[in-house]
C-alpha positions as CSV (number, residue, x, y, z in Angstrom):
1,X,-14.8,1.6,-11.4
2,X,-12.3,2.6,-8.7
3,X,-11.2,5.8,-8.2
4,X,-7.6,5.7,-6.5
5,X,-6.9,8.2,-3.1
6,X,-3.4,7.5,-2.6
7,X,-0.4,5.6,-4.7
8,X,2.6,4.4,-2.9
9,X,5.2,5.5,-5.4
10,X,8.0,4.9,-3.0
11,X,7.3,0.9,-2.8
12,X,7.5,0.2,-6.3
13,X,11.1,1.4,-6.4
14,X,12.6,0.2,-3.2
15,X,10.6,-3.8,-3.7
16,X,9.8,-5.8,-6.4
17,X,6.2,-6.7,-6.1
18,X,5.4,-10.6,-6.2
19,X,1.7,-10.7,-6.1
20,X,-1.0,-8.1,-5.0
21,X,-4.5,-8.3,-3.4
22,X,-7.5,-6.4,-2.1
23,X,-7.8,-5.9,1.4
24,X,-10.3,-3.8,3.5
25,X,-9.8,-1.5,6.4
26,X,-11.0,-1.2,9.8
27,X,-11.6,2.7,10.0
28,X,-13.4,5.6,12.2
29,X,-15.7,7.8,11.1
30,X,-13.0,10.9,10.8
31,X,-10.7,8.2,9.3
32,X,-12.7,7.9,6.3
33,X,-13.6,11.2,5.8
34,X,-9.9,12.5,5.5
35,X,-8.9,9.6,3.4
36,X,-11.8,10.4,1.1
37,X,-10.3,13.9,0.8
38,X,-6.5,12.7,0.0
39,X,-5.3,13.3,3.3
40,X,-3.2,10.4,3.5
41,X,0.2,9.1,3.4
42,X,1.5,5.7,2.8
43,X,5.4,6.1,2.0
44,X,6.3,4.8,5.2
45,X,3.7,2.2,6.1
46,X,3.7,-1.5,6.0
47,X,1.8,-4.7,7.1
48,X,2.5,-7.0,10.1
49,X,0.6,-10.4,10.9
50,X,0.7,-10.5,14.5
51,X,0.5,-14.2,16.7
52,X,-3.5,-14.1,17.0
53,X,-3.1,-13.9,12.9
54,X,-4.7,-10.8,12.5
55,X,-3.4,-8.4,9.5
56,X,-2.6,-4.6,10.8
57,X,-1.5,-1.6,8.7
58,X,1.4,0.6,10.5
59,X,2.5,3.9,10.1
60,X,0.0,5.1,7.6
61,X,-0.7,8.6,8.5
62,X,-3.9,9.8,8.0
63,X,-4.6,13.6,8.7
64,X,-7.0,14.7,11.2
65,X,-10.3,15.7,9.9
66,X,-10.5,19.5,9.4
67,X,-14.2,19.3,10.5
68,X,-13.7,16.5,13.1
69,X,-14.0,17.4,17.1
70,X,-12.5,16.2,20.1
71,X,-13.3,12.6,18.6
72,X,-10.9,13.0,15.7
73,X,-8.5,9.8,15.6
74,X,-4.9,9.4,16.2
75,X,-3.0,9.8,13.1
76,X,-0.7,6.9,13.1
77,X,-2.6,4.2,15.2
78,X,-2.6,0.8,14.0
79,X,-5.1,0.0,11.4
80,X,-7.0,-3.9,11.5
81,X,-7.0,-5.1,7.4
82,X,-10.0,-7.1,6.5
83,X,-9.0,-10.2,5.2
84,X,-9.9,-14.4,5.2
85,X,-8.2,-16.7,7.6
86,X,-6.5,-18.4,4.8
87,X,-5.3,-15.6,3.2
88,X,-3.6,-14.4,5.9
89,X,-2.2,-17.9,7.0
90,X,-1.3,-18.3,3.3
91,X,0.7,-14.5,3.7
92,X,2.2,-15.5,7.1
93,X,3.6,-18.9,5.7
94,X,5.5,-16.7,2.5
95,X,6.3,-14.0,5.0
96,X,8.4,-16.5,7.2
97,X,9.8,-18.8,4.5
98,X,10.6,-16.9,1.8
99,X,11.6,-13.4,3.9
100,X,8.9,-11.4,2.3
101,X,7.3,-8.0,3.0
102,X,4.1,-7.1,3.0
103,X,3.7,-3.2,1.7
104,X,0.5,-1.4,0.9
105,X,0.7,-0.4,-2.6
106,X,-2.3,1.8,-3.0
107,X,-5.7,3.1,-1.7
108,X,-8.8,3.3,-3.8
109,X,-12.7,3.1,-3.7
110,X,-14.6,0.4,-5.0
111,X,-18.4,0.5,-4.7
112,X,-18.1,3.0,-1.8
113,X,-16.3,1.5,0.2
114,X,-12.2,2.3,1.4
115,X,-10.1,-0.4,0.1
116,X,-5.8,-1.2,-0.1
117,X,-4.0,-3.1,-2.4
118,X,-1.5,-4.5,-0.6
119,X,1.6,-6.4,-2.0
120,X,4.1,-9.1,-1.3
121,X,7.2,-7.3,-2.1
122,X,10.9,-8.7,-1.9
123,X,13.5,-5.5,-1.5
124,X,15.6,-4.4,-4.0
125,X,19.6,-4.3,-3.8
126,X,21.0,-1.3,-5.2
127,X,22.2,-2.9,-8.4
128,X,18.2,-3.9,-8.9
129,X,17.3,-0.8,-8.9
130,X,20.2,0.8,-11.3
131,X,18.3,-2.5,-13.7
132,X,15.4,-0.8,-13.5
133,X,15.9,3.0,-13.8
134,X,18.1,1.7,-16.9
135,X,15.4,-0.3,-18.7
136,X,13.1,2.8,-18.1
137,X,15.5,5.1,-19.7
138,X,15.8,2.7,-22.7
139,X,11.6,2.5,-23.0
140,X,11.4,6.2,-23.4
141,X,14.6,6.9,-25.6
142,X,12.3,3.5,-28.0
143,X,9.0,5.9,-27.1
144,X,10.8,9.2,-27.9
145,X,12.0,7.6,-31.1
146,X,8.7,6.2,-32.2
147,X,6.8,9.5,-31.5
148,X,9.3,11.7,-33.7
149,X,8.9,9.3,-36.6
């Protein structure tokens, strides 16, 4: 099963999320040791496929390892994600035609190893998300209702 580290709460408001895939990380040693303990944040990363068509993960901080040494790793540097040639020529193509975002979504655990779902996300407008606070308000006054009957 997969035992999640770290949620990007932030992405599901400001984006509505198209379609979502696994992707792997290329990580230090410290790296993976902090993430394993929580120590990271997502709610202001994002993806970039740069002209070699190589996938990278920006401004995801992850804390320096308490137990680490003068080989602990830079917080915010840029993080290679693992994926096939034609997924990412399939992501670039939507990326430059349709205006899309790529966002990372959440970080997880599977099998042992550090994995992100990673989304292509389209931003909201304002009135979007008003929509969607309103229909959430409506679910739990129909939940609330249910329960107390």
């Amino acid at each position: 099963m997969f035992k999640t580290l770290a949620n990007n709460r932030r992405a599901r408001h400001e984006y509505s999320i198209l379609k979502a895939m696994e992707a792997g990380i290329e990580l230090r040693g410290t790296e993976v040791k902090s993430i394993r303990e929580g120590m990271i944040n997502l709610s202001e990363s994002y993806c970039v496929i740069d002209e070699k068509m190589q996938a990278f993960l920006l401004n995801a901080h992850i804390s320096h390892y308490n137990f680490g040494n003068r080989h602990n790793h830079d917080p915010l540097r840029k993080r290679r994600l693992l994926l096939h040639r034609h997924e990412i020529r399939r992501l670039y193509g939507q990326i430059k035609q349709q205006g899309l975002t790529l966002i990372p979504l959440k970080i997880y655990l599977k099998q042992g190893l550090i994995k992100l779902e990673i989304g292509l996300a389209k931003g909201k407008k304002l009135h979007d998300k008003r929509d969607t606070m309103k229909k959430k308000e409506a679910q739990r006054e129909v939940e609330r209702s249910l329960k107390e009957k």
